[in-house]
C-alpha positions in Angstrom: 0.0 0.0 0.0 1.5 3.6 -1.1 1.7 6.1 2.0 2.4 9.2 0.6 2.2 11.0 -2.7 5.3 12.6 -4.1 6.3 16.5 -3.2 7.3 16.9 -6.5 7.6 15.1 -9.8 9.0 14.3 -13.1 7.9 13.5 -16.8 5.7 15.3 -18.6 2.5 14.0 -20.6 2.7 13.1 -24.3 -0.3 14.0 -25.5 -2.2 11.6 -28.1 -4.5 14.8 -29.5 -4.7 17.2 -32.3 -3.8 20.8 -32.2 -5.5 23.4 -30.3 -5.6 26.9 -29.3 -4.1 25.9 -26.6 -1.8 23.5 -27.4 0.4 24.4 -30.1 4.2 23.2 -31.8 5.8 25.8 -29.8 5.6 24.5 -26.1 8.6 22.8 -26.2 10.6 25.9 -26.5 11.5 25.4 -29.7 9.3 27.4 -32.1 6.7 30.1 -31.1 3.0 31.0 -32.4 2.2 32.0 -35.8 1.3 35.4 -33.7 4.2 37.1 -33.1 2.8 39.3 -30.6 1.9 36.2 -28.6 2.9 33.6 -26.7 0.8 30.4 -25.0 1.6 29.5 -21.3 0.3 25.9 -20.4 0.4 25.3 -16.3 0.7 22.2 -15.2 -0.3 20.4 -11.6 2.7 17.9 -12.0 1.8 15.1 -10.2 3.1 12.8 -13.3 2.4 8.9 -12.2 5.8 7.3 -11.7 7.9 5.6 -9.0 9.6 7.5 -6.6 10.7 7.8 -3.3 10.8 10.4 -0.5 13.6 11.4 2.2 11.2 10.0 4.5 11.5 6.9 2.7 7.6 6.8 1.5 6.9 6.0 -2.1 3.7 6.6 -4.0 2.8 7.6 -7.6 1.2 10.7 -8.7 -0.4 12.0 -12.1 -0.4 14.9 -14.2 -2.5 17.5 -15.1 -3.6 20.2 -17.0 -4.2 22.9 -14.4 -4.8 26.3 -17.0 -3.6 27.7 -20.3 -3.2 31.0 -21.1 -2.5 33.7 -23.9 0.2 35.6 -23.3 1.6 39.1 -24.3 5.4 38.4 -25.6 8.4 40.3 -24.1 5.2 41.4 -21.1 5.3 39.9 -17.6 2.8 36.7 -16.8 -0.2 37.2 -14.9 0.4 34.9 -11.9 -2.7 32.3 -11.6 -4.8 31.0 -8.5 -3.1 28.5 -6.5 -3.7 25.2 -7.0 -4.9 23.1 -4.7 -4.2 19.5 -3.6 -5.0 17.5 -0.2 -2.5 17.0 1.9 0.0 19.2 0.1 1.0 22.5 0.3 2.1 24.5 -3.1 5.5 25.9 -3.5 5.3 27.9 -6.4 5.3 27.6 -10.2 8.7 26.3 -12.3 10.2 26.2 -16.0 11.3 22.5 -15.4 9.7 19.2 -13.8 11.9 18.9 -11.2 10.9 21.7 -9.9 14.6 23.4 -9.4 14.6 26.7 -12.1 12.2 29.0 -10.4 9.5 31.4 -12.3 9.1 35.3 -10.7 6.2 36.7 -11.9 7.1 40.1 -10.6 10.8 40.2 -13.2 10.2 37.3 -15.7 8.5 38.1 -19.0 7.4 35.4 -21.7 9.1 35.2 -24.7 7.7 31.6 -26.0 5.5 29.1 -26.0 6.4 27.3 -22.4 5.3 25.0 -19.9 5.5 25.7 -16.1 5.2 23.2 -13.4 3.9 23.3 -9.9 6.2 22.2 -6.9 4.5 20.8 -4.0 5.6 20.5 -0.4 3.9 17.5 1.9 1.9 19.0 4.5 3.0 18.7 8.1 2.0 14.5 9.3 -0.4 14.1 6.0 -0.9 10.3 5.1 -3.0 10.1 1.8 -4.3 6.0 2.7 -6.8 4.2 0.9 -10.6 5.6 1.8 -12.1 4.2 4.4 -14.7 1.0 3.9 -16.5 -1.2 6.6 -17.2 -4.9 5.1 -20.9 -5.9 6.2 -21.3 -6.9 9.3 -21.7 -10.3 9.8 -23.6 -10.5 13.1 -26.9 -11.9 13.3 -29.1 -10.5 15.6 -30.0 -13.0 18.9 -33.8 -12.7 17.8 -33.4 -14.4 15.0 -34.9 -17.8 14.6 -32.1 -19.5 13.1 -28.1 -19.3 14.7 -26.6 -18.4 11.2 -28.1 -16.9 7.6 -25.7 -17.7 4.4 -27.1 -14.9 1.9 -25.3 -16.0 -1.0 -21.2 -17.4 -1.4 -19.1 -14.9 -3.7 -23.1 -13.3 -4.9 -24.1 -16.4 -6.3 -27.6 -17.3 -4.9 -28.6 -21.0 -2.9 -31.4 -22.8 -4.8 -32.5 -24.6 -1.1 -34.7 -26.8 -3.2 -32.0 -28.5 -5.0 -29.8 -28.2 -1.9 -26.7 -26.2 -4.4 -25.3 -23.1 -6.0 -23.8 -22.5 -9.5 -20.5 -20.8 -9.9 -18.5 -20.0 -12.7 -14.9 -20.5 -13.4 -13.4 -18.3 -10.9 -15.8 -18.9 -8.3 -14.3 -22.2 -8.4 -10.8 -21.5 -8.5 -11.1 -19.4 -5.2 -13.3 -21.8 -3.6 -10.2 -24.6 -4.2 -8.0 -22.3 -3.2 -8.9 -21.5 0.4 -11.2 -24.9 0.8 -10.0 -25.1 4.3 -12.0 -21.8 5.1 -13.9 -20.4 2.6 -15.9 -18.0 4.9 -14.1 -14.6 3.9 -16.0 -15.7 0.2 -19.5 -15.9 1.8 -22.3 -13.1 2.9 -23.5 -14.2 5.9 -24.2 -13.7 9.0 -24.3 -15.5 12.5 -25.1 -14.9 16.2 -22.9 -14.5 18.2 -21.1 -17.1 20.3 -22.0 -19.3 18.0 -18.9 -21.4 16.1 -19.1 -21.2 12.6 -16.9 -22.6 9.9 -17.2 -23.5 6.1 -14.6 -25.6 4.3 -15.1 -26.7 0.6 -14.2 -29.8 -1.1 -15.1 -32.1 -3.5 -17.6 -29.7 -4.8 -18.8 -29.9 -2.1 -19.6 -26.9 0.8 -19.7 -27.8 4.5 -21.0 -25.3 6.8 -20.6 -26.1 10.4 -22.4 -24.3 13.0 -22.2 -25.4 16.8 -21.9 -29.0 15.9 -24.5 -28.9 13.4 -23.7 -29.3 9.2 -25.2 -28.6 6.1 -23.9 -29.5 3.0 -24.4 -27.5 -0.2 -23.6 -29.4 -3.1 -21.5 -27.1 -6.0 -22.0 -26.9 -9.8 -19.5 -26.0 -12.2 -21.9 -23.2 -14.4 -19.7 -22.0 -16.6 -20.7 -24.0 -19.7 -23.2 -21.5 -19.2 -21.9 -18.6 -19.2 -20.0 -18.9 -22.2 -20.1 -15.2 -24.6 -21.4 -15.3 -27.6 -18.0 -13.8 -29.4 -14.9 -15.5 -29.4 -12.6 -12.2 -28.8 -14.9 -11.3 -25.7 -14.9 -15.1 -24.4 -10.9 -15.4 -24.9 -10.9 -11.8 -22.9 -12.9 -13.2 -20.1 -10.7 -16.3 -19.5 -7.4 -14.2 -19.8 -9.5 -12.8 -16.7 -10.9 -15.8 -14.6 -7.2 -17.1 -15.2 -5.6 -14.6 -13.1 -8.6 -14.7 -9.8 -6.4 -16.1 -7.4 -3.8 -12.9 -7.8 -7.1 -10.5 -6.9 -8.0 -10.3 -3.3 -12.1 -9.3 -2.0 -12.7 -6.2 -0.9 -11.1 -3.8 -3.3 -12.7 -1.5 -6.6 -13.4 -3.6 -9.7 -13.8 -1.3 -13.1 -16.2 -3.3 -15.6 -17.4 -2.8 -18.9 -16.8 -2.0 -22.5 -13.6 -0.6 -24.4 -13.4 2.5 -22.6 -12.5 0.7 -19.7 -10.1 -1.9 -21.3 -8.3 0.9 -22.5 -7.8 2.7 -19.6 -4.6 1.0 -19.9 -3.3 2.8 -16.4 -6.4 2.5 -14.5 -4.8 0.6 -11.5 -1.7 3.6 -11.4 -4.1 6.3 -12.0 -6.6 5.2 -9.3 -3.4 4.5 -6.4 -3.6 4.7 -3.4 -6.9 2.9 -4.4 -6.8 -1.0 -5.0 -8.5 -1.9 -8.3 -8.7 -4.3 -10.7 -9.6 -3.4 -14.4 -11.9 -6.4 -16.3 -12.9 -4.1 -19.1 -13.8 -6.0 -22.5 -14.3 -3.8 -25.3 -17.4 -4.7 -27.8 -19.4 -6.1 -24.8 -22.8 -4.7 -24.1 -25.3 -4.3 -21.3 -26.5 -8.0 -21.4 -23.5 -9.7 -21.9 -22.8 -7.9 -18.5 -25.8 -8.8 -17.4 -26.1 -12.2 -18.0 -22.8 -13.7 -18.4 -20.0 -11.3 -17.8 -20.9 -10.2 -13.7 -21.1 -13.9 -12.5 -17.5 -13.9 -14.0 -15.8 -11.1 -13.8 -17.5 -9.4 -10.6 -19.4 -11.3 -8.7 -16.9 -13.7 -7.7 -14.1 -11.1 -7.0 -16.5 -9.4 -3.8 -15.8 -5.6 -4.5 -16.1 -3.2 -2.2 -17.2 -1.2 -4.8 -17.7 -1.9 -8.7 -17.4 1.2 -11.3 -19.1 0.6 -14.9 -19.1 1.7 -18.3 -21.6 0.0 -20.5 -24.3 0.8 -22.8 -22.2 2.6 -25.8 -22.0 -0.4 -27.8 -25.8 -1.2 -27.7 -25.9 2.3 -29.2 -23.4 2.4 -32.0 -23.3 -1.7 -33.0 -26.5 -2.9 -31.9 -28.4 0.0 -32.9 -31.1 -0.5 -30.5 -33.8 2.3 -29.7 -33.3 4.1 -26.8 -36.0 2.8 -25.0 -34.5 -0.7 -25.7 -31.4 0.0 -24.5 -32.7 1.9 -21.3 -35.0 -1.4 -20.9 -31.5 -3.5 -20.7 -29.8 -1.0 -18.3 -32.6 -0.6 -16.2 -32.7 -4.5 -15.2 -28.9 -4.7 -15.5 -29.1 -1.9 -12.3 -31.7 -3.6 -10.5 -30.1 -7.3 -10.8 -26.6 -6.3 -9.8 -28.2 -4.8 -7.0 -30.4 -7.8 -6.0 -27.1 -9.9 -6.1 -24.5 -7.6 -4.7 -26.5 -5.3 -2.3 -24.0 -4.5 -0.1 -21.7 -3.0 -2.7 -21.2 0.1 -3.8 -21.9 0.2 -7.3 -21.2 3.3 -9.5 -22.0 3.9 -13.2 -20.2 6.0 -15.8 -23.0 7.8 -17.8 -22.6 7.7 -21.6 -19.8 9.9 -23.3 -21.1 12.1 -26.2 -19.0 11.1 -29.0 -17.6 13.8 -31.9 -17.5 10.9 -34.5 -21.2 9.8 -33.9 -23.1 12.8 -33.6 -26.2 11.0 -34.9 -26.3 9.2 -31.5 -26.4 12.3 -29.4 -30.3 12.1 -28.4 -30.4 8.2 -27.5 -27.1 9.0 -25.5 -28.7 11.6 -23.5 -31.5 10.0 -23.6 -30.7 6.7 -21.6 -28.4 9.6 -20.0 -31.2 11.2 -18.2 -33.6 7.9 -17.6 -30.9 7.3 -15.8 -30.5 10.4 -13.6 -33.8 9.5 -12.9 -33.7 6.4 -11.9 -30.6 7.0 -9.3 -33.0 9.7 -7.3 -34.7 6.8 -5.9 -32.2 4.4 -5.5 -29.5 5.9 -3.5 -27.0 2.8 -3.5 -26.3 3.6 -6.9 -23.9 6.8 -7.6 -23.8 8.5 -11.2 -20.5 9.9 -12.9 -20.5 11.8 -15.3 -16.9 13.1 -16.5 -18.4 13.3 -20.2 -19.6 16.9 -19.6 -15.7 18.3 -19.4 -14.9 16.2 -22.8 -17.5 19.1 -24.3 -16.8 22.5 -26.1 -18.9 25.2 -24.7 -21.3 24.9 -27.2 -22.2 22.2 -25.9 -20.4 19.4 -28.6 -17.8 17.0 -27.7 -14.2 18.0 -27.8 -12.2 15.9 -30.5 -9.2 16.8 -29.4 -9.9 14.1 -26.1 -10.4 11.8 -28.8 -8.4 9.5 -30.7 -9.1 9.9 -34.6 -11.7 7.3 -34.9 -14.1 9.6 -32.5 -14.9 6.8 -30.0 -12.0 5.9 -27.8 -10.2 8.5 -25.4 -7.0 9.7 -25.9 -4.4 10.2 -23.6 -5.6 13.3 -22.7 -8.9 12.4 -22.6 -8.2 9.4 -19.8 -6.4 11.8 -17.5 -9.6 14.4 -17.4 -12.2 11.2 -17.7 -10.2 9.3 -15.2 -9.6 12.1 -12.6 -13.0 12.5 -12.6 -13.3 8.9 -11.7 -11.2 8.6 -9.4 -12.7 11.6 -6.9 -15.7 9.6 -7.2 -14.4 6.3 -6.3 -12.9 8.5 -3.2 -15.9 9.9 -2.0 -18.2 7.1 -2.3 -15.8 4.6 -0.1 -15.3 7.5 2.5 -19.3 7.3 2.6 
């Protein structure tokens, strides 16, 4: 676990975007605006995510960001701009390099170029910047209870009492193996207390023990199943299931389509924060809903699962809006029924600059959903899709890459800060 975040840091982004007015050939000191009489100023945060290592012998990563960009008068001095701000951390001031070590004096030094400038920040006096906080369930059962112990599901997947077993899918399996000799810490249960309770696992078999007294559950392998319709997306998921015995409970699970697959540095960008990114891009709201949570999710026990789906029932399937809200409107309620003790948070929709034609189902299913949430407070909206817009209102396709779908790199590091503060505030809840 990362303590700390670094006082001040080094690269800086490459950005994967076209030419703006703000971002022009000349910020690398080498040539200068077309304008002569001016110059454009680009101020950065600099918390760039990479290794490194305080005196105090903390590490921790960080990541960078566009703080403002300015027009400037050549040869005239630089209006200094409002501190930043960052928890924890106090800022220094602004500088002409990344490490922070040639200084910029906004009362003697005029702009003669295109340049970048950097902010240095200093650790605050005994910060700590720790993972949010989150309280598993409780797993007490009250003494009024009729029965000493209540087993709500193992890893979200439901009992069928009348058949006397549950059915798992590949990596439900895998962990149950793998800790057979307790296999509580998979379960949601609960049980009075002073009451000794174990569950071991084997030969497909679950044995709960409670004071003396056992039930047996009998196991089914399910994943024949739960098998995706697309040989890409079903080669994907395995890649996944193959690596659940590396991924611990109780940390924040990103799922969904391609914009989460290719938020390649999800698990950096999102440190201090544990996460695990199962992103598969082509997949839509029922492959999630059906097949793809029972894998990917449900057997991996967030504390909290972050989604992005619904684009690609838009732009491949094609579906009518009220279809697709239909399919996002169960796929909310079931991950709920089966996981109702996580936090579950949904991306809404990105407007996208190379489908335009889309734009009404998008906001569409958009705002269904907005409504949807006011009544069902367990579920938390994000929406980091209004700062990918112009003013006017259209998407920005300079946080896109050329084929006006996918992010840029640019794009992830507004989309994904947004993401991130989310993630923060909803496990401090």
């Amino acid at each position: 676990m990362k303590n700390r975040i670094k006082l001040c840091i080094g690269l800086s982004v490459l950005f994967a975007m076209s030419a703006t007015a703000t971002i022009c050939k000349g910020m690398n000191n080498k040539t200068v605006n077309a304008d002569d009489d001016y110059c454009y100023v680009d101020f950065f945060n600099n918390y760039k995510r990479e290794d490194f290592t305080l005196s105090s012998n903390f590490s921790g990563k960080g990541n960078n960001l566009l703080y403002l960009s300015v027009k400037a008068t050549r040869g005239a001095l630089l209006e200094k701009p409002t501190d930043p701000e960052r928890k924890n951390y106090a800022f220094v001031g602004w500088y002409l390099d990344e490490v922070c070590s040639i200084g910029w004096n906004f009362a003697t030094d005029k702009v003669n170029q295109n340049m970048r400038l950097f902010a240095k920040w200093d650790v605050a006096s005994n910060a700590e910047i720790l993972e949010p906080t989150y309280t598993p369930p409780s797993t007490v059962l009250e003494d009024s209870a009729e029965t000493d112990y209540v087993i709500d599901s193992i890893m979200h997947f439901t009992i069928n009492y009348n058949y006397n077993q549950i059915k798992v899918s590949t990596a439900a399996l895998m962990k149950l193996e793998a800790n057979k000799d307790n296999i509580l810490p998979l379960m949601e249960y609960r049980v009075k207390n002073g009451k000794e309770f174990t569950a071991t696992y084997n030969n497909k078999k679950i044995t709960v023990t409670c004071n003396g007294v056992q039930q047996v559950i009998n196991v089914v392998d399910d994943s024949i199943n739960l098998v995706v319709d697309n040989s890409t997306y079903e080669q994907k998921a395995k890649n996944y299931e193959a690596k659940a015995l590396e991924k611990d409970s109780y940390h924040v699970m990103l799922a969904g389509s391609s914009s989460i697959e290719f938020w390649e540095d999800s698990t950096e960008v999102l440190e201090p924060i544990v996460s695990f990114n199962h992103g598969i891009g082509g997949t839509t709201i029922e492959q999630w809903d059906e097949l793809l949570n029972k894998r990917l999710v449900f057997p991996f026990k967030p504390k909290m699962v972050v989604y992005y789906v619904g684009i690609n029932n838009v732009i491949n399937s094609k579906e009518s809006q009220d279809v697709i809200w239909n399919r996002l409107l169960n796929f909310f309620n079931h991950t709920h029924e089966a996981m109702p003790n996580t936090k579950v948070q949904y991306i809404l929709m990105n407007q996208l600059p190379g489908y335009p034609g889309y734009k009404d189902t998008i906001n569409y299913v958009n705002n269904q959903a907005i409504e949807y949430q006011k009544s069902n407070p367990w579920l938390t909206l994000i929406n980091p899709g209004l700062k990918l817009l112009k003013d006017n209102g259209e998407p920005d396709a300079s946080y896109f890459r050329t084929d006006g779908l996918h992010l840029s790199h640019y794009g992830y590091i507004i989309w994904g800060g947004i993401i991130k503060q989310s993630i923060i505030d909803g496990l401090n809840k």
